[in-house]
Backbone bond lengths (Angstrom), bond angles and torsions (degrees), N, CA, C in turn:
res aa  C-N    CA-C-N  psi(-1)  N-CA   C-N-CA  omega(-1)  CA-C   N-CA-C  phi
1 X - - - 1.437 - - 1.522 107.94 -
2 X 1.665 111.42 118.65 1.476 103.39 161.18 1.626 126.98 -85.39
3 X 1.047 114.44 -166.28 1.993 94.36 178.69 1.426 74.79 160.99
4 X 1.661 94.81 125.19 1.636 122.99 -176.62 1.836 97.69 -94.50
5 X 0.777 96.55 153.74 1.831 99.63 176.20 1.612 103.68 -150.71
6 X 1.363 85.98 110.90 1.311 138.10 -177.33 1.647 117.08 -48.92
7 X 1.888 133.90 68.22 1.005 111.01 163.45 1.457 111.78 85.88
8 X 1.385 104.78 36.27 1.556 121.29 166.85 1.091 113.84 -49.34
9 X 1.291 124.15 -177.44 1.582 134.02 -177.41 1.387 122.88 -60.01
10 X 1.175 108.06 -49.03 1.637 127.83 -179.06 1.868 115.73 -125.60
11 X 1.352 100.22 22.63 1.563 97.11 172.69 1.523 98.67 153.61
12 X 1.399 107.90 -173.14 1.349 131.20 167.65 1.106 104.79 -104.86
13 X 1.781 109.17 139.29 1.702 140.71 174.08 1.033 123.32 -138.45
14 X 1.412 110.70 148.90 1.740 113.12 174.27 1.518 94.05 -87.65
15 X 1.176 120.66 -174.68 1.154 140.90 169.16 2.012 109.32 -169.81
16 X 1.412 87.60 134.07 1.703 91.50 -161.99 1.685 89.27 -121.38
17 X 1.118 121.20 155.67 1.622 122.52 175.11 1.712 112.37 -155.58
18 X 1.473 93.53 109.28 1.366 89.59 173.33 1.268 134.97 -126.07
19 X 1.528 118.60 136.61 1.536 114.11 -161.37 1.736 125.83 -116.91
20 X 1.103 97.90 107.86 1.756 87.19 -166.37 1.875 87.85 -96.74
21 X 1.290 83.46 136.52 1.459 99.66 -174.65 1.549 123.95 -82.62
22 X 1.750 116.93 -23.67 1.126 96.92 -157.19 1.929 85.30 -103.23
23 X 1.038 96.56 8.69 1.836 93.48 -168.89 2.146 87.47 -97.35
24 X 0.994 124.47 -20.53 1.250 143.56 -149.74 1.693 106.24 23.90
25 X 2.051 90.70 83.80 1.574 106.26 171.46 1.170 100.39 -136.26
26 X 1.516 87.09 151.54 1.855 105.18 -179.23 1.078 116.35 -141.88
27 X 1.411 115.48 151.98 1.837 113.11 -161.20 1.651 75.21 -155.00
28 X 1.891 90.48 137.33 1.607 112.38 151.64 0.967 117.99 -125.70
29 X 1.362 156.94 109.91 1.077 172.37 103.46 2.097 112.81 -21.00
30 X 1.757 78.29 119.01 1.596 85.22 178.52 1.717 97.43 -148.48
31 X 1.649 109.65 -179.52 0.928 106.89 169.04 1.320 106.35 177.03
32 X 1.980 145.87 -178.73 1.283 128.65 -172.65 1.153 102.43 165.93
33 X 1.035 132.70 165.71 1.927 133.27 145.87 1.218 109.56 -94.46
34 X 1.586 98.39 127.53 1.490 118.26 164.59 1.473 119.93 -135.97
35 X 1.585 112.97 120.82 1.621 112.29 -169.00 1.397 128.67 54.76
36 X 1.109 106.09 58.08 1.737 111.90 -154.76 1.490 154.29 52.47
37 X 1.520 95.21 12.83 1.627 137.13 -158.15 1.617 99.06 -118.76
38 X 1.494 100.53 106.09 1.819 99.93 166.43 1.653 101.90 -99.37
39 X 1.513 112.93 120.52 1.532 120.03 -163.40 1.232 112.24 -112.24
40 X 1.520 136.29 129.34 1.340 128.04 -172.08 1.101 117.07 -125.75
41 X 1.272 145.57 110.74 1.471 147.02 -154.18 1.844 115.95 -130.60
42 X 1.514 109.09 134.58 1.181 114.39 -163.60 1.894 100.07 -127.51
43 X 0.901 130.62 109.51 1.410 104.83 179.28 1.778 92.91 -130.52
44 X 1.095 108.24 136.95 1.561 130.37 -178.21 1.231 91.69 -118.20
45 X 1.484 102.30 147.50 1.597 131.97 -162.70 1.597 102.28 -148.25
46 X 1.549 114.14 99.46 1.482 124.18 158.08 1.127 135.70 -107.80
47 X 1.239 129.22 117.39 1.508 127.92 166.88 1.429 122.86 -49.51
48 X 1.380 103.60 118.87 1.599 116.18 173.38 2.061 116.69 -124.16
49 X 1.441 88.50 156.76 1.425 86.78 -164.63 2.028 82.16 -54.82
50 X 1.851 100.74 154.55 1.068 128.43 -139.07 1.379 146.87 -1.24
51 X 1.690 102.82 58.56 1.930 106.60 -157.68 1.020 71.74 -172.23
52 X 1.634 80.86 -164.21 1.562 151.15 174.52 1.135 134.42 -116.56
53 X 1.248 161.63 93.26 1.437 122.47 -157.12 1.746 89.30 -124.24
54 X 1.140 119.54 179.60 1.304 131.64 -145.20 1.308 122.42 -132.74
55 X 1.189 156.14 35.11 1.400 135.79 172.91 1.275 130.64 -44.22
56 X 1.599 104.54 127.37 1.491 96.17 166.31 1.600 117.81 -122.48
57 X 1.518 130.84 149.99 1.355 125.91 152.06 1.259 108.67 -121.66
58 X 1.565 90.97 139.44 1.703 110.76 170.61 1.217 98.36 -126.60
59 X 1.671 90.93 162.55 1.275 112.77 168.14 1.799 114.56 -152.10
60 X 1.257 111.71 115.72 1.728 109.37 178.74 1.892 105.92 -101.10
61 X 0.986 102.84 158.93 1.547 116.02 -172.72 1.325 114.70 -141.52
62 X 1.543 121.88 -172.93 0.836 142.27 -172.96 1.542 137.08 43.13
63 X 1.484 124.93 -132.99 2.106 103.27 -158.91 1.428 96.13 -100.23
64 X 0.918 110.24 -20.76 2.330 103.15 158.65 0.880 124.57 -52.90
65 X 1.527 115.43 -40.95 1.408 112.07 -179.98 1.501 117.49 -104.13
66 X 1.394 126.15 -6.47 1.263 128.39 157.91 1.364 98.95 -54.73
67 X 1.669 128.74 -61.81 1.101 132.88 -149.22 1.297 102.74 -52.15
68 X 1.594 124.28 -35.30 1.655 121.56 -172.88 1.207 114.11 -173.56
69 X 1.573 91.99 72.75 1.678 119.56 178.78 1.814 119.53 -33.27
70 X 2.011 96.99 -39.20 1.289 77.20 163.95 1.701 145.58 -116.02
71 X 1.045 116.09 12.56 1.454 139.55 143.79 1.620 114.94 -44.90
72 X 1.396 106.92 -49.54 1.406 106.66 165.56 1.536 121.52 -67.52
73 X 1.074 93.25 -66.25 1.539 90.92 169.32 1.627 128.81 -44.86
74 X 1.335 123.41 -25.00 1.301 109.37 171.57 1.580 102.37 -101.19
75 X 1.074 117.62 12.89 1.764 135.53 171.15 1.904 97.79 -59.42
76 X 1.745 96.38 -70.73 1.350 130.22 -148.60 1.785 82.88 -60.44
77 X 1.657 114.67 -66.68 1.005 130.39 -149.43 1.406 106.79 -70.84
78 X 1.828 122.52 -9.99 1.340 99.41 168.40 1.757 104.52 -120.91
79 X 1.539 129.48 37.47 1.018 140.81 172.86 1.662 95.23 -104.33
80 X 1.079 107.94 -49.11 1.815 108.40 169.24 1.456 123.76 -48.73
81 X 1.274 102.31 -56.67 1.806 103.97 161.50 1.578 109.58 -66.47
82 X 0.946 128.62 -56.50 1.947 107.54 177.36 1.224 93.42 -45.50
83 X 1.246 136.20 -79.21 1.693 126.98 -165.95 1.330 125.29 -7.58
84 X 1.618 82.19 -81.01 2.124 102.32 -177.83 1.488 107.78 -62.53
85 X 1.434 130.92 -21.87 1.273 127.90 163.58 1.332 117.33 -72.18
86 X 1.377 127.03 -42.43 1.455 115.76 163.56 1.702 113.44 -61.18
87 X 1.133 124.43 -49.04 1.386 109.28 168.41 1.105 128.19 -72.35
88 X 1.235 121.99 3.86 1.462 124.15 160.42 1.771 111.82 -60.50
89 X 1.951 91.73 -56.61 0.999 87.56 -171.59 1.689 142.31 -85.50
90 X 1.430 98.19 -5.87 1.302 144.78 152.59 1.918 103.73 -29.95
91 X 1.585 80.16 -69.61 1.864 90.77 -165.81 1.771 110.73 -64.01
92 X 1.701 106.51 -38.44 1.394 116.16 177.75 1.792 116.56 -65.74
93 X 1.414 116.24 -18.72 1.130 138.51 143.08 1.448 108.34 -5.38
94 X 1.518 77.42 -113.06 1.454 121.13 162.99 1.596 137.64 -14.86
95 X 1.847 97.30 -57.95 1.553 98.53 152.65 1.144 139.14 -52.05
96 X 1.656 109.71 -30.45 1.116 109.28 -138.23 1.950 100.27 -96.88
């Protein structure tokens, strides 16, 4: 399934989602420019005995982040942890 999303925060993105059912895996794939940042995001979603567990790959680019590879980088790396912590807590939500 593709599915355009409409006028995000900081730009326009695709977002692609795919679900194979009998493996119960899921992958979203997105990506866009935002603020001088072309951002590419992969997150895979597997079922494990009692979960979920999560992979993600990113990737940010371009002259922002040349300018100061590491500012960005601990940018990227603690926007990733808020993430998986909101969907952590999101999902525990949910169960409960």
């Amino acid at each position: 399934m593709r599915q355009r999303v409409g006028e995000p925060e900081h730009g326009d993105a695709t977002a692609v989602t795919i679900v194979v059912r009998r493996r119960v895996v899921a992958a979203s794939l997105w990506g866009g420019p935002a603020r001088g940042i072309v951002g590419l995001h992969a997150w895979t979603f597997v079922a494990v005995p009692g979960g979920v567990r999560v992979y993600t790959e990113e990737s940010w680019s371009g002259p922002a982040v040349e300018a100061d590879v590491t500012a960005l980088q601990a940018a990227l790396d603690a926007s990733l942890v808020a993430w998986l912590r909101h969907l952590k807590s999101t999902a525990e939500q949910q169960a409960a």
